[in-house]
DSSP file (Angstrom, degrees, kcal/mol; ACC not computed):
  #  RESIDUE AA STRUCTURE BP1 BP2  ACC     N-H-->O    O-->H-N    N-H-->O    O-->H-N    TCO  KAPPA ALPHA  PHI   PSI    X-CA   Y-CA   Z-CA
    1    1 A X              0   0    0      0, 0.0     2,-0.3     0, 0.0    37,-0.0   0.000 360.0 360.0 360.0 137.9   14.3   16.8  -12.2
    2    2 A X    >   -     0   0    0     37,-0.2     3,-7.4     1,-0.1     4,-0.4  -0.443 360.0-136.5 -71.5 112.4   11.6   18.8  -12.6
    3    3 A X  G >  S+     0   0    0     -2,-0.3     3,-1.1     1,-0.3    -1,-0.1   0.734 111.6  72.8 -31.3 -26.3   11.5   22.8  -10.1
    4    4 A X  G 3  S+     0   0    0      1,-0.3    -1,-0.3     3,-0.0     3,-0.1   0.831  80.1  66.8 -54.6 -35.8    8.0   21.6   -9.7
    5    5 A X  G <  S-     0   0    0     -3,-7.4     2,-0.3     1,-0.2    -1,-0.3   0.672 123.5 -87.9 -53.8 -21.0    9.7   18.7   -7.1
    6    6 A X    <   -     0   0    0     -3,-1.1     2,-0.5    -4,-0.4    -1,-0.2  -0.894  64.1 -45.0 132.2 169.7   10.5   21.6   -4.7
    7    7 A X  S >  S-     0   0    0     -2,-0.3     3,-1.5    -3,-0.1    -4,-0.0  -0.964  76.2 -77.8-100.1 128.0   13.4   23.8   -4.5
    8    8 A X  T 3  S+     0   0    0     -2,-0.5     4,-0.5     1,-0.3     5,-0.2   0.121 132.7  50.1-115.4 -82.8   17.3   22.3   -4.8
    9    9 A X  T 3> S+     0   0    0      1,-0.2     4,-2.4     2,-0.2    -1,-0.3   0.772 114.8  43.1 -24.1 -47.5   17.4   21.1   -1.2
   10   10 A X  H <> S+     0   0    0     -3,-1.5     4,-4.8     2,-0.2     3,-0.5   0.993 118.8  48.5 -53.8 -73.0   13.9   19.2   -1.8
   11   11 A X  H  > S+     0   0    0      1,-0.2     4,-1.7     2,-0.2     5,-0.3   0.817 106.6  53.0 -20.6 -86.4   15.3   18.1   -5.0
   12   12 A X  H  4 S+     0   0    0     -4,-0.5    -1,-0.2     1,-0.2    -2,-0.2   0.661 109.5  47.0   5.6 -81.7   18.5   17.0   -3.7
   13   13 A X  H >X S+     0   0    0     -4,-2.4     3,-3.3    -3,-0.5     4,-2.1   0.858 104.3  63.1 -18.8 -66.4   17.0   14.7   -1.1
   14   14 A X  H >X S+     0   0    0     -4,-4.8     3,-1.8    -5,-0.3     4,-0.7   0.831 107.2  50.5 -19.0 -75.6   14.4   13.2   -3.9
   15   15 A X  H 3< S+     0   0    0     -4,-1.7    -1,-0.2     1,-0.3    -2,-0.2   0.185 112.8  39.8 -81.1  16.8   17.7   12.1   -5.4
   16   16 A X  H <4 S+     0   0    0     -3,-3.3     4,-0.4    -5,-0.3    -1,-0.3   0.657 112.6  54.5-113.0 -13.3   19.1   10.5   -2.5
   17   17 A X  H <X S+     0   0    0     -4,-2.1     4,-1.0    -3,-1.8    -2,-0.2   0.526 113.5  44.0 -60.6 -34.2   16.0    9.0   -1.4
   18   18 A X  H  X S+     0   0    0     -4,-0.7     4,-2.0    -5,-0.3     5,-0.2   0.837 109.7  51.5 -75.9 -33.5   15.6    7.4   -4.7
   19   19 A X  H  > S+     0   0    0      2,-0.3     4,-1.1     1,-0.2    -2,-0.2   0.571 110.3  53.8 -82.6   5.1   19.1    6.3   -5.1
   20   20 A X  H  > S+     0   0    0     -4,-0.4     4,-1.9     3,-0.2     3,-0.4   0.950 106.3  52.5 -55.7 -85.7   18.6    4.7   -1.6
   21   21 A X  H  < S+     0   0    0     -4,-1.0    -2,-0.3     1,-0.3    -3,-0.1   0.430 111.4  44.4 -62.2 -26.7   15.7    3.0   -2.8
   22   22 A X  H >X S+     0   0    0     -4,-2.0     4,-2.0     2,-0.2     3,-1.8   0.838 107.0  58.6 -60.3 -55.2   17.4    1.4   -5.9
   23   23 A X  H >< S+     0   0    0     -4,-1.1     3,-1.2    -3,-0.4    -2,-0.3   0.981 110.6  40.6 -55.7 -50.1   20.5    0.4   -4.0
   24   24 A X  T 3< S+     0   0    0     -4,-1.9    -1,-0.2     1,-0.2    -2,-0.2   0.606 126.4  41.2 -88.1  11.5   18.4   -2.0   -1.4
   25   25 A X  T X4 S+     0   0    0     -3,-1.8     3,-4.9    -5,-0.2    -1,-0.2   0.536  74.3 112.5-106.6  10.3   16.2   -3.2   -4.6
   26   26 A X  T <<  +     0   0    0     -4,-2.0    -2,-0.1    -3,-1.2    -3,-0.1   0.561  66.5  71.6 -69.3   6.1   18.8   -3.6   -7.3
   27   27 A X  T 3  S+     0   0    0     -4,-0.2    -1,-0.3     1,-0.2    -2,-0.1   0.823  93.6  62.0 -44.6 -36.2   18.1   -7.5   -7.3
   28   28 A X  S <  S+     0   0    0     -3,-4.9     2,-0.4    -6,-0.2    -2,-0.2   0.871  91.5  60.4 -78.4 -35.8   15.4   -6.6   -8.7
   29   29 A X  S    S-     0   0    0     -4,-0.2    -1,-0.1    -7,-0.1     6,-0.1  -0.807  84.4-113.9 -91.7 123.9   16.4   -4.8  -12.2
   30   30 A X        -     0   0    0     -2,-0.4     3,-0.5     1,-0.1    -1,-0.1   0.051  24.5-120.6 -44.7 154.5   18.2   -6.7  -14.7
   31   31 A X  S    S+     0   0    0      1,-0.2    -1,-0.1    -4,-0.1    -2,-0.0   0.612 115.0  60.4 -88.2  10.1   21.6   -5.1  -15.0
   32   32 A X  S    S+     0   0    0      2,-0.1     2,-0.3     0, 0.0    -1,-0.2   0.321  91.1  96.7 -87.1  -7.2   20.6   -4.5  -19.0
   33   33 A X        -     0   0    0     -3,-0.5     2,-0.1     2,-0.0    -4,-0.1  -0.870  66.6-151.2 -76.9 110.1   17.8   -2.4  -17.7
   34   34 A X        -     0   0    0     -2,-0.3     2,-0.3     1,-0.0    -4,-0.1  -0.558  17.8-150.9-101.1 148.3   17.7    1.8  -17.4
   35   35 A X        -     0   0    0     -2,-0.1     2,-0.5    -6,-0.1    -1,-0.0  -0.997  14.9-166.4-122.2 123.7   15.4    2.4  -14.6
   36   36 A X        -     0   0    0     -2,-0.3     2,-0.5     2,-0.0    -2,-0.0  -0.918   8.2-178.7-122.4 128.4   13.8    6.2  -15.4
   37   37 A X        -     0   0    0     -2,-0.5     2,-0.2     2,-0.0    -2,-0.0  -0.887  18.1-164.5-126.5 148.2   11.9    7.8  -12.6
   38   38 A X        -     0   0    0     -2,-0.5    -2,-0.0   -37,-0.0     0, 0.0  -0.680  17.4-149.9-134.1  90.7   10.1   11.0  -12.6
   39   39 A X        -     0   0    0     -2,-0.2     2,-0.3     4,-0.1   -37,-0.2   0.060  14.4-142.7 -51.7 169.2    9.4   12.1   -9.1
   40   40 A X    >   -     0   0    0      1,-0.1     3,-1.4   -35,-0.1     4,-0.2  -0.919  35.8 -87.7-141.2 162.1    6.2   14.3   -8.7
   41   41 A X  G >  S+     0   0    0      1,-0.3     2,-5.3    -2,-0.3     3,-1.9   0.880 126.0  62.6 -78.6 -59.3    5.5   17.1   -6.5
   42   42 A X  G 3  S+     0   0    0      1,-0.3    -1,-0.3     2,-0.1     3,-0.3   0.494  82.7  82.4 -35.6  12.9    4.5   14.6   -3.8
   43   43 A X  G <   +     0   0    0     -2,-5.3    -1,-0.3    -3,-1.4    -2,-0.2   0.303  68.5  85.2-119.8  17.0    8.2   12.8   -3.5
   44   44 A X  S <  S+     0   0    0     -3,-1.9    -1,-0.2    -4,-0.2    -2,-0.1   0.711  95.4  34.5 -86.9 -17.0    9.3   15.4   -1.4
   45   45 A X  S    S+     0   0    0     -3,-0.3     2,-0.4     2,-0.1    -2,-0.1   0.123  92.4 111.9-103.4  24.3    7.9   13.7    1.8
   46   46 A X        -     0   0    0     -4,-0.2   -29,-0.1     3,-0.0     2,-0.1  -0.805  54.2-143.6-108.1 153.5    8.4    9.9    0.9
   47   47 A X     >  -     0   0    0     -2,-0.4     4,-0.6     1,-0.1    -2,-0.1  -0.158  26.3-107.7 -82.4 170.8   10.8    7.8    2.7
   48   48 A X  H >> S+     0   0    0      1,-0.2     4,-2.0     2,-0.2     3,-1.0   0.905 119.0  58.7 -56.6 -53.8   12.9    4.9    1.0
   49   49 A X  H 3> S+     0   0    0      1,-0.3     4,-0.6     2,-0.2    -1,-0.2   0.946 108.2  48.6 -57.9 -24.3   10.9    2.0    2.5
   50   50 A X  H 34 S+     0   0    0      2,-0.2     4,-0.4     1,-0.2    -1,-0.3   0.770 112.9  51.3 -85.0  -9.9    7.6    3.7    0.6
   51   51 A X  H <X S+     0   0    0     -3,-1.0     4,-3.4    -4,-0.6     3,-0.4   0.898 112.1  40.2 -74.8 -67.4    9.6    3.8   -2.5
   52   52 A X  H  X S+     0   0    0     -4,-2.0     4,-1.1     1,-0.3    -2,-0.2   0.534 106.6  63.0 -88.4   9.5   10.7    0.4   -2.5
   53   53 A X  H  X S+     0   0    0     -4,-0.6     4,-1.8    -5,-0.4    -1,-0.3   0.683 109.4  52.1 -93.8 -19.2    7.0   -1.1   -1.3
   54   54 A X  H >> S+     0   0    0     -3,-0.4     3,-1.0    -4,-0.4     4,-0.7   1.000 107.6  46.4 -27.7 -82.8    6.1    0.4   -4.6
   55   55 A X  H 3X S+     0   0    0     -4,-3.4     4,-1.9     1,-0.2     3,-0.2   0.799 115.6  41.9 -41.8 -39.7    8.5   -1.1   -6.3
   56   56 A X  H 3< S+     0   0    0     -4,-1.1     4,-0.3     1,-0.2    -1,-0.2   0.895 110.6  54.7 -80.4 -12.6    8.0   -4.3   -5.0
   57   57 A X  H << S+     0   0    0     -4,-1.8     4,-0.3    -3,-1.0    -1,-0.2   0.507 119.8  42.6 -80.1 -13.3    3.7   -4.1   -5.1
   58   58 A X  H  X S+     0   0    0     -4,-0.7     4,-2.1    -5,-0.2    -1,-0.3   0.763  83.9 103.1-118.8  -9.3    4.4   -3.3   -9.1
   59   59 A X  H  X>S+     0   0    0     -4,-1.9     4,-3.0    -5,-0.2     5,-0.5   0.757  72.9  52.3 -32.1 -55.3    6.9   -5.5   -9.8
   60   60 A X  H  >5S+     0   0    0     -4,-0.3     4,-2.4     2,-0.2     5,-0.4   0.986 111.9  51.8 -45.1 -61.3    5.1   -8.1  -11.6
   61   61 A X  H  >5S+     0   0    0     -4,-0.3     4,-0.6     1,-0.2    -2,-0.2   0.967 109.8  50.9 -52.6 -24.1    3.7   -5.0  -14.0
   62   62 A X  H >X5S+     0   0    0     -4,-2.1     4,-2.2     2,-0.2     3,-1.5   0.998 112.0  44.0 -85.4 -44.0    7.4   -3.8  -14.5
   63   63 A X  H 3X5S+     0   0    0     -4,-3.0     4,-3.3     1,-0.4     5,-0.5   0.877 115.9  49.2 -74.2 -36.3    8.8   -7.5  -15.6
   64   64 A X  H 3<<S+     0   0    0     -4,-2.4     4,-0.5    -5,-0.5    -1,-0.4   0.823 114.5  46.0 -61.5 -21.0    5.5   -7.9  -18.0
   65   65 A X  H <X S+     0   0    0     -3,-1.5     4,-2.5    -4,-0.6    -2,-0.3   0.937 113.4  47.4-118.0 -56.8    6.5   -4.5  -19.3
   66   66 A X  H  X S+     0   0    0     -4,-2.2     4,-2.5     1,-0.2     5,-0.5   0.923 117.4  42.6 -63.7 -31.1   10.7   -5.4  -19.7
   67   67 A X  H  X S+     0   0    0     -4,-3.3     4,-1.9     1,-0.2    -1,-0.2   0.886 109.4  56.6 -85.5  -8.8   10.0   -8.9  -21.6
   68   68 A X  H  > S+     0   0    0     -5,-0.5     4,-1.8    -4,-0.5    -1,-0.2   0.995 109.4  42.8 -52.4 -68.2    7.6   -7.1  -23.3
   69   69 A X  H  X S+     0   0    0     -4,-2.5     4,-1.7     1,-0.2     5,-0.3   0.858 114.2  49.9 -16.9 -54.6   10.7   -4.6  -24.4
   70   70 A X  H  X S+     0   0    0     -4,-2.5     4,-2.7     1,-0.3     5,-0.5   0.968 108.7  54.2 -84.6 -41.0   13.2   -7.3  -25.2
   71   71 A X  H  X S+     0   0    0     -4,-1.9     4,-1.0    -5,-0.5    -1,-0.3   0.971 112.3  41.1 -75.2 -27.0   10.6   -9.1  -27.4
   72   72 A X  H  X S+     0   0    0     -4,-1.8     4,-1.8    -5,-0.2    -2,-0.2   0.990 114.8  50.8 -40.8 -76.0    9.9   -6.1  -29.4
   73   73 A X  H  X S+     0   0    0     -4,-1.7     4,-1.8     2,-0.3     5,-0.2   0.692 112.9  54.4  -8.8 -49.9   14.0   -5.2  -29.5
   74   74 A X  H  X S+     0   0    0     -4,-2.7     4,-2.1    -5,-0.3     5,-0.4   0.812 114.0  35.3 -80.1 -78.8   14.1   -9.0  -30.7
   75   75 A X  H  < S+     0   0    0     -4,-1.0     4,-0.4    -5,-0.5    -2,-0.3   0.829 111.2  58.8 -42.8 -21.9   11.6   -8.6  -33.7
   76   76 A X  H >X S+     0   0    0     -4,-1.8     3,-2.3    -5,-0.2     4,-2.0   0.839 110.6  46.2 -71.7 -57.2   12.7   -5.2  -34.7
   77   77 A X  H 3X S+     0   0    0     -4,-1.8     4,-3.1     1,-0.2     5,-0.4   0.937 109.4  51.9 -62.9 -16.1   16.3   -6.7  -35.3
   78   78 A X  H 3X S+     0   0    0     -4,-2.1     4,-0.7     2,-0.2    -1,-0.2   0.738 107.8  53.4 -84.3  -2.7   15.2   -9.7  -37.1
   79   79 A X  H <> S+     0   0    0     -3,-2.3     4,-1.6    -4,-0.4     5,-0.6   0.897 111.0  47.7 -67.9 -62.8   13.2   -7.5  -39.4
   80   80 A X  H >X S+     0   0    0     -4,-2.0     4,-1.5     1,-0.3     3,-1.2   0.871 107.9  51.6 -39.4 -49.0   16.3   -5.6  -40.1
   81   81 A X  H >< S+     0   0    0     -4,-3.1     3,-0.7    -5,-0.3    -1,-0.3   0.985 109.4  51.8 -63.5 -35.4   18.4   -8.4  -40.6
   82   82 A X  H 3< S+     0   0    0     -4,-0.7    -1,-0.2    -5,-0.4    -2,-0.2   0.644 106.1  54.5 -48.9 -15.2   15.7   -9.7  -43.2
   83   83 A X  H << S+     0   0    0     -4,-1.6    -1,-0.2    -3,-1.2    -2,-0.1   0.520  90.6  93.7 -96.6 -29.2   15.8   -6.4  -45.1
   84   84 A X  S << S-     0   0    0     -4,-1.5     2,-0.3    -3,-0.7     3,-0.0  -0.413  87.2-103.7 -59.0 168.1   19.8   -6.6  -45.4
   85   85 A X        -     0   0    0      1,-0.0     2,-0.3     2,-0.0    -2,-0.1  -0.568  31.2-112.3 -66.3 147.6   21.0   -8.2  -48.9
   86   86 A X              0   0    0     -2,-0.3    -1,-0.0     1,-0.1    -4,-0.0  -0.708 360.0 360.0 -55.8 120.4   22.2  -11.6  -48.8
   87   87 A X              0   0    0     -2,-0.3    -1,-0.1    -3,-0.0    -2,-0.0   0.473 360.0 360.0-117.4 360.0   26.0  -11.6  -49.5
């Protein structure tokens, strides 16, 4: 996390205040899914509950955005396999 967030205490807090806000959504992220957050100077006064009405107001954009992922993921490896030799 970025010095910009505030200094170690602020910081600190971010990162229990996020990991708060993950534990009461983690229904929500598949458990094959990294979830990468990059707080911004402003995430030194938000609670968990504004964190996880985020999450849930974007949800639909984050699930469009993972099958998006997994169909890519799928079509890169069936190129690859198509490129191996036949044996």
């Amino acid at each position: 996390m970025s010095k910009k967030v505030g200094n170690s205490v602020t910081r600190s807090r971010v990162k229990r205040v996020l990991r708060e806000a993950f534990r009461a959504t983690q229904e929500l992220w598949p458990p094959d899914v990294d979830l990468v957050v990059i707080p911004r100077k402003s995430a030194a006064s938000v609670k968990p509950a504004d964190i996880v009405a985020q999450w849930l107001a974007a949800r639909v954009d984050i699930d469009r955005k993972i099958s998006m992922a997994r169909r890519e993921a799928l079509s890169a490896e069936s190129d690859v396999r198509a490129r191996e030799p036949r044996r």
